[in-house]
VMD Tcl script that draws the C-alpha trace (Angstrom):
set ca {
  {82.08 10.68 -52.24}
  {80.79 13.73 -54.21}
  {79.24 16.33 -53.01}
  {75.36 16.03 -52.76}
  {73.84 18.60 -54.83}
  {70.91 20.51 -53.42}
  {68.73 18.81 -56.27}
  {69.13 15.75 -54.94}
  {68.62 16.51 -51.37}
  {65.58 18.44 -52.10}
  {64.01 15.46 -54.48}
  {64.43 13.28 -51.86}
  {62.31 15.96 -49.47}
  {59.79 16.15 -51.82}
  {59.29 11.73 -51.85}
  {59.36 11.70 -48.41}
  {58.60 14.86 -46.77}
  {61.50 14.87 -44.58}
  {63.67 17.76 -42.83}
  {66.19 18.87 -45.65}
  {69.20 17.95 -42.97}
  {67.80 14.48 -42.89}
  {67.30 14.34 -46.39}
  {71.23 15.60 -46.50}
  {72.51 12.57 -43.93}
  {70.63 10.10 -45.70}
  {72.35 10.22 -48.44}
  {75.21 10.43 -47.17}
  {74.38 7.34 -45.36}
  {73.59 5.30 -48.68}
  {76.04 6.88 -51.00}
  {73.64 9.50 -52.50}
  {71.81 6.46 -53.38}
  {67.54 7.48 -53.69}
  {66.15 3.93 -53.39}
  {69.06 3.41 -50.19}
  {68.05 6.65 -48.82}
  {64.51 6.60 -48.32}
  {64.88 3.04 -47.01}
  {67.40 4.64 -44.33}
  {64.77 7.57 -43.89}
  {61.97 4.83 -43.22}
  {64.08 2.55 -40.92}
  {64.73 5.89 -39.00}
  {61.01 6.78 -39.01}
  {60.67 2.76 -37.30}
  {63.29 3.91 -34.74}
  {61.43 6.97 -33.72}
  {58.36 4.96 -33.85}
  {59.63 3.54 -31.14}
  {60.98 5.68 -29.05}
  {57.82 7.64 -28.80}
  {55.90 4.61 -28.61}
  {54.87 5.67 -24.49}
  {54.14 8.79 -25.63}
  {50.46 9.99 -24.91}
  {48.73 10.68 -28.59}
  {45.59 12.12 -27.84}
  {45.22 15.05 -30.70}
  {44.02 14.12 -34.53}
  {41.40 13.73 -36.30}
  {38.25 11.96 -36.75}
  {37.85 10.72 -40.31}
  {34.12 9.60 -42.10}
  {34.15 8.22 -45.67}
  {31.59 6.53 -47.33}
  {30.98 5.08 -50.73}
  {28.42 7.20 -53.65}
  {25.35 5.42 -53.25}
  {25.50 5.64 -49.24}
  {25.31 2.03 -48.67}
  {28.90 1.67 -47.08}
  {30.65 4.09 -45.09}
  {34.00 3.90 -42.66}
  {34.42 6.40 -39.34}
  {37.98 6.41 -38.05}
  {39.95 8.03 -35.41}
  {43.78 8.80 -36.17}
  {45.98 10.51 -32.92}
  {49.00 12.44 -33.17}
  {50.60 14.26 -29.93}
  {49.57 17.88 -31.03}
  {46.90 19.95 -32.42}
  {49.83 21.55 -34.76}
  {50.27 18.66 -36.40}
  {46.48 17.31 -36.30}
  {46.08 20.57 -38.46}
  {49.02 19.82 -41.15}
  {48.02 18.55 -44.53}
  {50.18 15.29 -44.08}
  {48.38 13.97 -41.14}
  {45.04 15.18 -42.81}
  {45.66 13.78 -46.06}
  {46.78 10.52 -44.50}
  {44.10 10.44 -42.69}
  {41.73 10.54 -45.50}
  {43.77 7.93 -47.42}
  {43.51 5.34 -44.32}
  {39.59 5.70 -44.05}
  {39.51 5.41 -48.48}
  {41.48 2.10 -48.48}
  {39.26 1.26 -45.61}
  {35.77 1.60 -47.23}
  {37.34 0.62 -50.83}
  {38.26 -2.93 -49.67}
  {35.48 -2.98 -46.96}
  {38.00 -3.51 -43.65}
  {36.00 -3.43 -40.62}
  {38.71 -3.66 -37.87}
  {41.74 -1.31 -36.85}
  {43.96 -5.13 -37.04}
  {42.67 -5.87 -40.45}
  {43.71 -2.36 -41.56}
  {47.16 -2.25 -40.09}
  {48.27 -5.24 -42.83}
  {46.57 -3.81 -45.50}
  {49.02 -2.19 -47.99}
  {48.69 1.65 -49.09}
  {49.40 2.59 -53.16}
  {53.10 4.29 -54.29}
  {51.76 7.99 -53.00}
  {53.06 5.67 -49.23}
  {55.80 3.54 -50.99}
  {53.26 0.65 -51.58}
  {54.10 0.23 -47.62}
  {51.87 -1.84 -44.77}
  {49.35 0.48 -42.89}
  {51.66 -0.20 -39.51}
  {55.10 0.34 -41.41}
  {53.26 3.81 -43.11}
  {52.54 4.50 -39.88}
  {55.96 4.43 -38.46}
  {57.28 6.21 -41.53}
  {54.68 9.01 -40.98}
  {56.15 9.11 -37.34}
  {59.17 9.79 -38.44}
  {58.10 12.42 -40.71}
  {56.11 14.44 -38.55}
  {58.26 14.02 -35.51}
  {55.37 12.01 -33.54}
  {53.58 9.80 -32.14}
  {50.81 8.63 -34.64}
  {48.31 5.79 -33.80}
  {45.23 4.16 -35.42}
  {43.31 4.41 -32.49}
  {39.42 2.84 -33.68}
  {37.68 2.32 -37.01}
  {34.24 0.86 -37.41}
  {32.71 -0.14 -41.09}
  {28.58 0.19 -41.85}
  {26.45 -1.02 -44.24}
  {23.05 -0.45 -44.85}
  {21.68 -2.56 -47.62}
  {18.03 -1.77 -46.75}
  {18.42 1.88 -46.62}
  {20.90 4.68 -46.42}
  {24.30 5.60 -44.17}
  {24.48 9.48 -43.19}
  {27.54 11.52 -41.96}
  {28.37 14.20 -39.29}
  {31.93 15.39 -38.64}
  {31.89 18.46 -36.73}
  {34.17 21.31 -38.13}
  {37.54 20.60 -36.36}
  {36.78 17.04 -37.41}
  {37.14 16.00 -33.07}
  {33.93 15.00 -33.18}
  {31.82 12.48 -35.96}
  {29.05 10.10 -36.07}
  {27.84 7.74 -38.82}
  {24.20 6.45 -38.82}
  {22.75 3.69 -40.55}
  {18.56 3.95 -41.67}
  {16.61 1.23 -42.71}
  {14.02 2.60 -45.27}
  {11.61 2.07 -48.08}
  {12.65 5.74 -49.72}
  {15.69 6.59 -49.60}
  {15.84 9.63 -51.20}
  {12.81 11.53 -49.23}
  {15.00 10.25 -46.20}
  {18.29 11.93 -46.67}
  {17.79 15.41 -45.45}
  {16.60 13.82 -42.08}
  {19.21 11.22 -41.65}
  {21.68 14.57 -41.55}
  {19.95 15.70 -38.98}
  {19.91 12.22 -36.85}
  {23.85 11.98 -37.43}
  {23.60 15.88 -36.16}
  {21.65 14.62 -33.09}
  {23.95 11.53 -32.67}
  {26.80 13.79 -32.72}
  {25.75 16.60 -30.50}
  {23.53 14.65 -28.21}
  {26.08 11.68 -27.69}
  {23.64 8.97 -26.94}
  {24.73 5.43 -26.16}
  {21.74 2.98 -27.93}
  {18.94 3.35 -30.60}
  {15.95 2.55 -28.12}
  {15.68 1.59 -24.11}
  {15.56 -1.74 -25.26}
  {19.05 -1.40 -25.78}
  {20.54 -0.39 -22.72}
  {23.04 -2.59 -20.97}
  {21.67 -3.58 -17.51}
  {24.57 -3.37 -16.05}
  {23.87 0.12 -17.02}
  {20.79 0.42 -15.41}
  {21.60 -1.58 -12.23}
  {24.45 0.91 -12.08}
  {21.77 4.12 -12.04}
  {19.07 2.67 -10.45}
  {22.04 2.03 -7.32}
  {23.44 5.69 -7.52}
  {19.47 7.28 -7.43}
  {18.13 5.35 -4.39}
  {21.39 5.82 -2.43}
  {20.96 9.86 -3.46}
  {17.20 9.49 -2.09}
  {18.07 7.69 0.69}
  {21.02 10.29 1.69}
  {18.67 13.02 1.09}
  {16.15 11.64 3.41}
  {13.60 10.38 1.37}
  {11.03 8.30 3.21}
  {11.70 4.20 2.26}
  {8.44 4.04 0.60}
  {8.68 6.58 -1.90}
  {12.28 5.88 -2.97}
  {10.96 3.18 -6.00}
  {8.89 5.45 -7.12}
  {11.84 8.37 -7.20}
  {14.20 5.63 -9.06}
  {12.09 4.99 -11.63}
  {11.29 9.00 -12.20}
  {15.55 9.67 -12.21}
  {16.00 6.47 -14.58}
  {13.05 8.17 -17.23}
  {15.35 11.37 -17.22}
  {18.36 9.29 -18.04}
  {16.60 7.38 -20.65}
  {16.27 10.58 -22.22}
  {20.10 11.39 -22.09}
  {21.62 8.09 -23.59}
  {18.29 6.90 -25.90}
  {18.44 8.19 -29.31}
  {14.53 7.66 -29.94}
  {13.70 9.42 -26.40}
  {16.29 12.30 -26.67}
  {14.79 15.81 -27.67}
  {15.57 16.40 -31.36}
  {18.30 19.28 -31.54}
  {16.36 21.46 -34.16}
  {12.87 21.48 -31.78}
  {12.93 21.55 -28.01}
  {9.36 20.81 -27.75}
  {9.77 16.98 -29.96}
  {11.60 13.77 -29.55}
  {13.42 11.91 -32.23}
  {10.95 9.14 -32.07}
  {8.33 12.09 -32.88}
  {10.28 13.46 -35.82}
  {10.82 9.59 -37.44}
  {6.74 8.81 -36.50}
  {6.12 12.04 -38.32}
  {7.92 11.42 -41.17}
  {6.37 8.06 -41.90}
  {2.99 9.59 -41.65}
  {4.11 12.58 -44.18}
  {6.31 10.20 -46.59}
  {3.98 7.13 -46.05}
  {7.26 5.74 -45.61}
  {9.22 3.14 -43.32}
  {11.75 4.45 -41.70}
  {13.81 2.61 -38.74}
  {16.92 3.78 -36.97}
  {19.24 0.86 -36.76}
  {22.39 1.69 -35.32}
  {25.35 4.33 -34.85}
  {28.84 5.20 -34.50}
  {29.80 8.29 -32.68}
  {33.19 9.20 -32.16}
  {34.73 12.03 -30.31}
  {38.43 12.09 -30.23}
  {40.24 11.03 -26.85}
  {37.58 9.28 -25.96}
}
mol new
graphics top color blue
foreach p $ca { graphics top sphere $p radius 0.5 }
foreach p [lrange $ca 0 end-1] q [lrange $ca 1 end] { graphics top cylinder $p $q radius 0.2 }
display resetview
């Protein structure tokens, strides 16, 4: 066989991103054949796939797109092993290019999106096999961890990704003015984001949940020595407080100590003569 020019080797590096010594053996493996080569470069990527398949992946990147009118929007969480390679404009830019197919054919689990195929800029390849092949590029572990898909056709979606993007929340509003509405949805997907809460309103709230609390507080009253007829009446106090943690509408809005978010949305509607409801959320933080 001839010798592979450095051309070659570095055209192939620029297709697939690959170590120029890999580039080198796989063309040696397919008789300096491209097509051959990058297939033997992406069955490779498979076979590293696997063998960091146990690996823990808990760096990345969460990942918010949504569509121009705000109706439709897609939150995503990507891993990768380190924060090196979280940071690297191949992970990144795959990233963004998972969430886009995502929200441009409207795919609303992580299984749906793992068949879907990606354009030639990923050799027209299956979400799962792209995955593999970007394992094999980057030299780790990378998994689609969770991906959730909004719509709001009675209102507006709004986005928060904290710089770093480990941390993002999408929030869906139901309203009759959608444009008057936008700067305060940013600040609700701020809140959301910040203030991690778990439902929109008490209503909400699993019971398990609050069976759970209501357990913990009167065994901490009881341990403290709280007389047997006050310890009700300390449950319910200790259940209002965590309300207030994991409700959206009872939390106290980031930008104003003294308010709740219920205060800022009743405030609006009397200001905008407006509806406005809050009806739901996604709030990702990464490792979670």
């Amino acid at each position: 066989m001839s010798q592979i020019s450095a051309k070659v080797v570095k055209d192939l590096r620029d297709i697939t991103g690959v170590g120029m010594m890999d580039c080198k053996k796989a063309l040696e493996e397919s008789g300096c054949d491209m097509q051959k080569a990058i297939e033997y470069l992406r069955k490779k990527g498979a076979a590293l796939a696997a063998k960091r398949a146990e690996r823990e992946a808990r760096e990345g990147v969460i990942c918010v797109r949504m569509s121009d009118d705000q109706k439709t929007g897609v939150i995503m969480e990507l891993n990768c092993e380190t924060d090196f390679v979280a940071r690297g404009d191949n992970f990144t830019r795959f990233a963004g290019e998972l969430a886009k197919v995502a929200l441009d054919q409207r795919i609303s689990s992580r299984e749906a999106l793992l068949v879907i195929r990606l354009g030639e800029a990923y050799g027209g390849e299956t979400v799962e096999d792209a995955i593999k092949t970007m394992t094999g590029k980057l030299g780790e572990k990378i998994d689609l961890k969770r991906m959730a898909l909004l719509d709001a056709p009675d209102g507006l979606l709004e986005c928060y990704v904290h710089p770093g993007s480990q941390l993002g929340a999408l929030i869906h509003l139901a309203t009759d003015q959608p444009q008057q509405v936008r700067e305060m949805a940013k600040d609700l997907a701020m809140q959301v984001a910040a203030s991690a809460p778990i439902v929109v309103d008490r209503s909400l709230v699993p019971p398990d949940y609050i069976e759970k609390e209501k357990e913990i507080y009167r065994q901490q009253a009881l341990d403290q020595g709280k007389a047997e007829q006050f310890v009700d009446k300390i449950v319910i106090g200790r259940l209002d407080k965590y309300y207030q943690e994991v409700v959206l509408m009872e939390q106290t809005f980031i930008k104003d100590n003294n308010t709740k978010v219920s205060d800022v949305l009743d405030d609006f509607r009397k200001r905008h003569q407006a509806g406005v409801e809050v009806r739901e959320f996604v709030r990702y933080q990464l490792g979670e």
